[in-house]
C-alpha angles and dihedrals in degrees: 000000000000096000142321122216122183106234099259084061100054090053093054093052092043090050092044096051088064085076085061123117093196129028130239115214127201127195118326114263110018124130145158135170122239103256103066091192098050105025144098115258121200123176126001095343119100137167117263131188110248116175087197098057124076117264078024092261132108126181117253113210103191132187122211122216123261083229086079095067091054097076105043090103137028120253102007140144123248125245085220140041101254110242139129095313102046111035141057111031123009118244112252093033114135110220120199120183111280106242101176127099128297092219107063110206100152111099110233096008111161118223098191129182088337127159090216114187101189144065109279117217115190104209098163135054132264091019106155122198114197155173085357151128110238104180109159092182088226150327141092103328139341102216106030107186103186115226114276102025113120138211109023114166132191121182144166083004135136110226109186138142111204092197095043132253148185119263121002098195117013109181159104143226098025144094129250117182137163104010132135111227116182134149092050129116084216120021098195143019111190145187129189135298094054139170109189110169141163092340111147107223114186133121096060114184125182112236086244094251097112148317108346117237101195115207126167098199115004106197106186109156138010146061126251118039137135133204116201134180103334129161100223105174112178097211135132124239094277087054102255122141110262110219096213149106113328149290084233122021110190109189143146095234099139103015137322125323123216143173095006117168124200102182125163096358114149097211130176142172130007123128069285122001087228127031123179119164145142111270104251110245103016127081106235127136142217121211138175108007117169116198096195131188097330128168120210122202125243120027132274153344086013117355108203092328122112089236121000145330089260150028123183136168100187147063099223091086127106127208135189144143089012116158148177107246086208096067106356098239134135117287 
């Protein structure tokens, strides 16, 4: 909410701006009468009640978020880089407590502009969480998708643990575009079928259980994903650069891996910022990665990782358009 005026207030301003040499001009196309409880709204102005005002009315001029225009298309890359500003709520949205249950089993239920407290397990198809706050306190995960379930989507949220814990979001076959995840060792587990897009990553923190292992995106099984324009910062939450273990960790942990597209990301930090290898001891394979038009942060020959912006240990990765932020120049 930019500002609210009970409508008296809005005549005298308008009366003493006639003494003005010059004009002062607010958002385009915004508009209200003066009499908030009788008049014609347009754009972002609406009518509000207001037991102080006259008439007991007062005008509303609200803003939405730029988050909202990130996840319009999939995959597609943001107009903006996603940080603070432009991802997780929109501004404007009203939250109320979350009173529904922690273990979803209900296909296309709808969580919407929700403060939720607990762990969250998705145990049904086409469930959709959205312009909300999801802060389990601790514990294994925030978002736990169980294998199998499809279609997941989350989307305008912010996603954080104060204390610290494990996994923010752990899933597959889903999309999750436009949120804000902070206070996690590892942001995101994911499968494959994937939409990641436009999310800001950054203030990672352990559970406390052992040794951290930071990862921004951990991708350790699946084919088909794609992960476009995000904003993954391997800080801590004082802002300094974590050396360990990587903004995007490719690895065949669980099965294969196939036809995976980084595309857009900004991307900084990490033992190396992007990590993608063959699991010891298992045989598993990676194919067809495409490492498409990133920017790191920092500038050669390592930007704020501990060794370098990449390790690698196979021949099926493209890369391409890939530069330092720093300098812009080629990676």
């Amino acid at each position: 909410m930019i500002k609210r005026w009970p409508y008296y207030n809005i005549l005298a301003l308008a009366v003493l701006s006639l003494g003005l040499a010059g004009a002062v001009y607010a958002a385009t196309n915004i508009f209200a009468s003066l009499e908030a409880e009788s008049g014609t709204f347009t754009g972002s102005a609406t009518v509000m009640a207001d037991t102080t005002a006259a008439g007991s009315s007062a005008v509303m001029f609200t803003t939405a978020s730029p988050s909202s225009d990130f996840c319009s298309s999939f995959p597609a890359l943001p107009s903006a880089k996603p940080d603070a500003t432009n991802t997780g709520v929109p501004a404007g949205t009203t939250l109320t407590n979350y009173t529904g249950p922690t273990t979803i089993t209900t296909n296309g239920t709808v969580i919407d502009g929700k403060i939720i407290t607990s762990q969250l397990t998705i145990n049904a198809n086409n469930v959709t969480i959205r312009n909300s706050k999801v802060s389990p306190g601790g514990g294994y995960w925030a978002v736990l998708v169980n294998d199998g379930k499809t279609g997941t989507t989350i989307l305008n949220s912010e996603i954080y643990s104060t204390n610290g814990a494990y996994t923010g979001i752990s899933m597959g076959d889903g999309t999750v575009c436009g949120n804000d995840i902070h206070g996690f060792e590892n942001a995101m587990t994911i499968g494959g079928n994937m939409t990641v897009q436009a999310n800001y990553i950054h203030s990672l923190k352990g559970d406390g259980s052992d040794t951290p292992h930071y990862d921004g995106i951990e991708v350790y099984s699946g084919s088909n994903t794609n992960i476009w324009g995000n904003n993954i910062m391997m800080t801590n939450s004082s802002g300094g650069w974590l050396g360990d273990t990587g903004a995007i960790n490719i690895t065949t942990e669980w099965s294969n891996i196939s036809n995976v597209e980084l595309r857009g990301n900004w991307i900084g930090g990490g033992s190396y910022t992007l990590y993608i290898r063959k699991s010891s001891g298992k045989a598993y394979i990676y194919s067809n990665i495409s490492v498409l038009s990133n920017r790191w942060y920092g500038t050669a020959p390592k930007g704020y990782a501990a060794y370098g912006p990449i390790s690698d240990d196979g021949s099926s990765i493209t890369y391409s358009g890939n530069i330092w932020d720093g300098s812009g120049q080629p990676l």
